[in-house]
Every structure is written in C-alpha cells, then in structure tokens.
C-alpha positions as CSV (number, residue, x, y, z in Angstrom):
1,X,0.0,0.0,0.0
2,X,1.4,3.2,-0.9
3,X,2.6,5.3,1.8
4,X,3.1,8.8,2.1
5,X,5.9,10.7,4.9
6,X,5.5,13.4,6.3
7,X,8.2,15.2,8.6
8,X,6.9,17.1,11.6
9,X,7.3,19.5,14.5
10,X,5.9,19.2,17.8
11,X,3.5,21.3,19.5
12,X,4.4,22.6,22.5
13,X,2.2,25.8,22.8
14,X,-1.5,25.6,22.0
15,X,-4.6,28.3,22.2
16,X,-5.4,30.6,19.2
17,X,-2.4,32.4,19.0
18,X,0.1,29.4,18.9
19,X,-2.3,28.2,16.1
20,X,-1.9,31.5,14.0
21,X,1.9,31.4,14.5
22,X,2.1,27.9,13.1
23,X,-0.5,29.1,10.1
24,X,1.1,31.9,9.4
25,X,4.2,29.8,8.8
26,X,2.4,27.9,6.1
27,X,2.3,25.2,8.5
28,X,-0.9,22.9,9.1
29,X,-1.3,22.1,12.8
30,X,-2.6,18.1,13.4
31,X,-2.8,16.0,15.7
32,X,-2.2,12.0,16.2
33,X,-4.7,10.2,18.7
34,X,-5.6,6.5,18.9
35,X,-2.1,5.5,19.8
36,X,-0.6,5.4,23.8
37,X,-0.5,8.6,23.9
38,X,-1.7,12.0,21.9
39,X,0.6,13.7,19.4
40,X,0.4,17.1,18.7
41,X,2.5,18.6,16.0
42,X,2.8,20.8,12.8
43,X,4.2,19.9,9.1
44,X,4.0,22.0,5.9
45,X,0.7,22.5,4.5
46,X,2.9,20.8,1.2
47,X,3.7,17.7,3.0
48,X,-0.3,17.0,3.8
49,X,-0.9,17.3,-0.2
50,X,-0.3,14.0,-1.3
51,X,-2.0,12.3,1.3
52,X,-5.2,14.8,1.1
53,X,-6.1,15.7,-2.3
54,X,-6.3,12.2,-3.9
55,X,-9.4,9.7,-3.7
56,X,-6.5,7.0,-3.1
57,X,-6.5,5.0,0.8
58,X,-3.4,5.3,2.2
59,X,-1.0,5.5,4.9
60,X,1.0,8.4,6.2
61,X,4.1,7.2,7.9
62,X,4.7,10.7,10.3
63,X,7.6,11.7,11.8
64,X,8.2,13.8,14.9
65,X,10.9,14.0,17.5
66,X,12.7,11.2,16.2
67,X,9.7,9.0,16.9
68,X,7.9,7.6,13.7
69,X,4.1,6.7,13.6
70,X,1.9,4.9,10.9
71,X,-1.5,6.6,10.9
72,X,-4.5,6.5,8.7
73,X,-6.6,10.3,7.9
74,X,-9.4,10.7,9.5
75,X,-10.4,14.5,9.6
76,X,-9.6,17.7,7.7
77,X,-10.5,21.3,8.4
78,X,-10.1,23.5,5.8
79,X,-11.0,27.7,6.0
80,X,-14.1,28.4,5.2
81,X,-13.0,31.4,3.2
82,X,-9.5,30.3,1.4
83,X,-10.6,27.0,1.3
84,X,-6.7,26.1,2.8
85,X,-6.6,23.3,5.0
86,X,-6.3,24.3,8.6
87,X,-6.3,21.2,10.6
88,X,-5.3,17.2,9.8
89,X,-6.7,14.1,12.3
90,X,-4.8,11.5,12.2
91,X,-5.5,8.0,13.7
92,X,-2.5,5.7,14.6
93,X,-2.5,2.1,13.5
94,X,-1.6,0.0,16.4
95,X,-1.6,-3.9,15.9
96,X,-4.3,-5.7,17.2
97,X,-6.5,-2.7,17.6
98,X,-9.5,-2.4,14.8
99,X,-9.8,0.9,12.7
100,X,-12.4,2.1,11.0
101,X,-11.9,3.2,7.6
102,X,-13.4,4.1,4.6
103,X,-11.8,2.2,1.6
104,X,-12.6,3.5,-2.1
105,X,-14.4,0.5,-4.7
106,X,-12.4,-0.4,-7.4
107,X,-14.8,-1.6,-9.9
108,X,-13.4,-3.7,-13.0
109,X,-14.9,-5.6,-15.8
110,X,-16.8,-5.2,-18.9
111,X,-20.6,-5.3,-17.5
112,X,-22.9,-7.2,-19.8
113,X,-25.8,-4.7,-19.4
114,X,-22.9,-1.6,-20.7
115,X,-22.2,-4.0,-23.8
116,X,-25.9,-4.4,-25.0
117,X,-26.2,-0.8,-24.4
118,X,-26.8,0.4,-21.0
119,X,-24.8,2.9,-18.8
120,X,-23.1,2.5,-15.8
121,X,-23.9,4.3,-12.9
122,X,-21.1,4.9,-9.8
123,X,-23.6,5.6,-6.9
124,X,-20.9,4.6,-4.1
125,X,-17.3,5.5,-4.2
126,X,-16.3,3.9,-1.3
127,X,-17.5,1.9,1.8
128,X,-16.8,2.1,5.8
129,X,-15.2,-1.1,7.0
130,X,-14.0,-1.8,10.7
131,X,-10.6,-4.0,10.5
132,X,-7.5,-5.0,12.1
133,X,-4.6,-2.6,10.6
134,X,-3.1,-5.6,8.6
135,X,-5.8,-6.1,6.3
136,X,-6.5,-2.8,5.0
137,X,-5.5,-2.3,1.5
138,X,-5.8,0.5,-1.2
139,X,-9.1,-0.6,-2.4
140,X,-11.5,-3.2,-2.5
141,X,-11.8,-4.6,-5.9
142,X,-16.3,-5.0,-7.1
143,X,-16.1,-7.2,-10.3
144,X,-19.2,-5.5,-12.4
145,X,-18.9,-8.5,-15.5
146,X,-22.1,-9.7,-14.7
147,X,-24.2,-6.8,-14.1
148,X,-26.9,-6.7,-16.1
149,X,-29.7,-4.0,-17.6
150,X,-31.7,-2.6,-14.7
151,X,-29.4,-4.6,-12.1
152,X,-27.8,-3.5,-9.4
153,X,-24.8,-4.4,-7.2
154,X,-25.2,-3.7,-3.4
155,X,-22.6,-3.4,-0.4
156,X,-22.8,-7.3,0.5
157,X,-21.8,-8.0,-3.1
158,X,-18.3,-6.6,-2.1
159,X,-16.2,-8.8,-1.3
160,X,-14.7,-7.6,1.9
161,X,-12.5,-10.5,3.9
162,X,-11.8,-10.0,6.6
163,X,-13.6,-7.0,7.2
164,X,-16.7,-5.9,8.8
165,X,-18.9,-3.3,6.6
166,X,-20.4,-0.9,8.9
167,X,-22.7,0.6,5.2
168,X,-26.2,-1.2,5.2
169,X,-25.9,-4.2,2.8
170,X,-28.7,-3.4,0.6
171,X,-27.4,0.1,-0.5
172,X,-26.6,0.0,-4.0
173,X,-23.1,0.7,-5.7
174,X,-23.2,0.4,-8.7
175,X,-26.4,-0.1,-11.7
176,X,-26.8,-0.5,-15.3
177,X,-29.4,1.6,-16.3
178,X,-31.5,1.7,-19.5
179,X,-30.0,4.4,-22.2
180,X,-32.5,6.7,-24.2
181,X,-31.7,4.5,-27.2
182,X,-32.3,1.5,-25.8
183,X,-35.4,1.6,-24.7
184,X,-36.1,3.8,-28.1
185,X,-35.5,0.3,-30.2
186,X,-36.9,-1.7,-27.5
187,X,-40.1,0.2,-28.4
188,X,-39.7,-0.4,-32.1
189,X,-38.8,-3.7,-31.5
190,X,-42.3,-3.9,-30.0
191,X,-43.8,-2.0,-32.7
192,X,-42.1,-4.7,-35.6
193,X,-43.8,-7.1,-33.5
194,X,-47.6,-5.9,-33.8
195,X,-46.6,-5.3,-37.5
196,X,-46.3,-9.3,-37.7
C-alpha cells in the first residue's frame, strides 16, 4: 500500500495564537490520537498534499521527534473562506486494535448490461469497514462483468475479507441503467412485433 511521509514538528504551545503562529508559517497544525499517547505537532501544508487531495487510501508514515508513527486520515478542516486546509486528524495504526476506515471501490470488468447498451452508474465511491490494521488495502476490488440492464450491485456484493462493513448491505453501488436508445429500439422492436 502506498505510503506517504510526512516530517513534523511538535506542539508545544497551544490556544489561538500558537495556532496562528504555526499558520502563518504555512504550516498545518494536526494531531495523532488513537495510539498510547496523543501527538500534537505541525508539518507544511505541502507535505499533507499527497496524502489529502487524492481519492487513493493510504497511509501516512509521520515523523516527529525522532519518533515515527503509521496513521490512517481521519479529519480535515479547511477555511471556510480560502478553502486552505487548517487542521489534519490522524489515527495511529496499532496492531491488534480495529480501525475504522473508509476504503474506495475499485470496480473492474466489462458489465454485460454496458455492452448491450446500458450505462453504468457509480452511486458509491467507497464503503466504511472496521478492520484489524493488517488487512486494510488501497481498495477493495467490485467485479461488475455480470451486471446486467436494470441490475444493481449492493454493499454485501463486495467482497470484503476479513472485514466488517459498517454501510447497510442493501445500499446499491453500482447499476446499469437503460439508455434513451435502448429503450427507443426496444419500443420499435415492440412495434415490428404488432406489425407481424
């Protein structure tokens, strides 16, 4: 799984004006919680880019005072006005302790309803699993080959191992639905028919 670092500080002062100073630094303030104890530190506003602009899941191995921790994102402020980011959450990943995450679908295959002329439609991105730090992964993988015209595919259709899905498991993912054209010659398929 791909990992991104990020080098910090720690936080020794707090309150509004410690915040400013670290802002006005073009630093992001953040905090680590989850672990033993609670880490408070700031990094570049650069060094959070990777890890927060990107639909991809994955880890962010920090580093502060010599210490190093793996953590997962869980929270992001950003201003309301400059839309910069203004505060990370991180959770660390400690072994034997379950996380909850939210991991993006990967969906892959030709559907059969997209090849006789149907579109499909993406109506979940990704879904919230509760796991044990060594089986998450990038992404879970929805194979759509078999999804038919007016089918869909729901969250127990994904094949999480390992896992437990905290998302209902009749929410649909993903659907093939009917395309203007289809059901145009679908009608005049009917109409050919009455013809006979």
């Amino acid at each position: 799984m791909k990992t991104v670092t990020i080098e910090g500080q720690l936080r020794t002062e707090f309150g509004k004006k410690a915040t400013r100073q670290v802002r006005s630094q073009e630093a992001v303030p953040a905090v680590i919680y989850g672990g033993a104890t609670e880490v408070n530190f700031s990094a570049p506003a650069k060094a959070f880019k990777s890890l927060v602009y990107t639909a991809d899941f994955q880890l962010a191995e920090i580093k502060v005072d010599g210490k190093s921790y793996t953590c997962i994102l869980k929270d992001l402020q950003f201003d309301k006005v400059s839309d910069a980011l203004i505060h990370v959450d991180l959770l660390e990943l400690v072994e034997g302790k379950k996380v909850i995450a939210d991991l993006p679908l990967k969906f892959t295959g030709n559907s059969i309803g997209v090849k006789d002329g149907g579109k499909l439609v993406i109506k979940m991105k990704s879904i919230k699993v509760k796991t044990l730090p060594k089986f998450l992964k990038e992404n879970l993988e929805v194979d759509i080959t078999n999804l038919k015209v007016n089918e869909n595919l729901r969250v127990q259709d994904v094949n999480a191992t390992d896992m437990e899905v905290m998302n209902s498991p009749r929410i649909p993912i993903a659907s093939v639905v009917m395309t203007r054209q289809l059901k145009q010659d679908e009608a005049n398929a009917a109409k050919e028919e009455k013809k006979k």
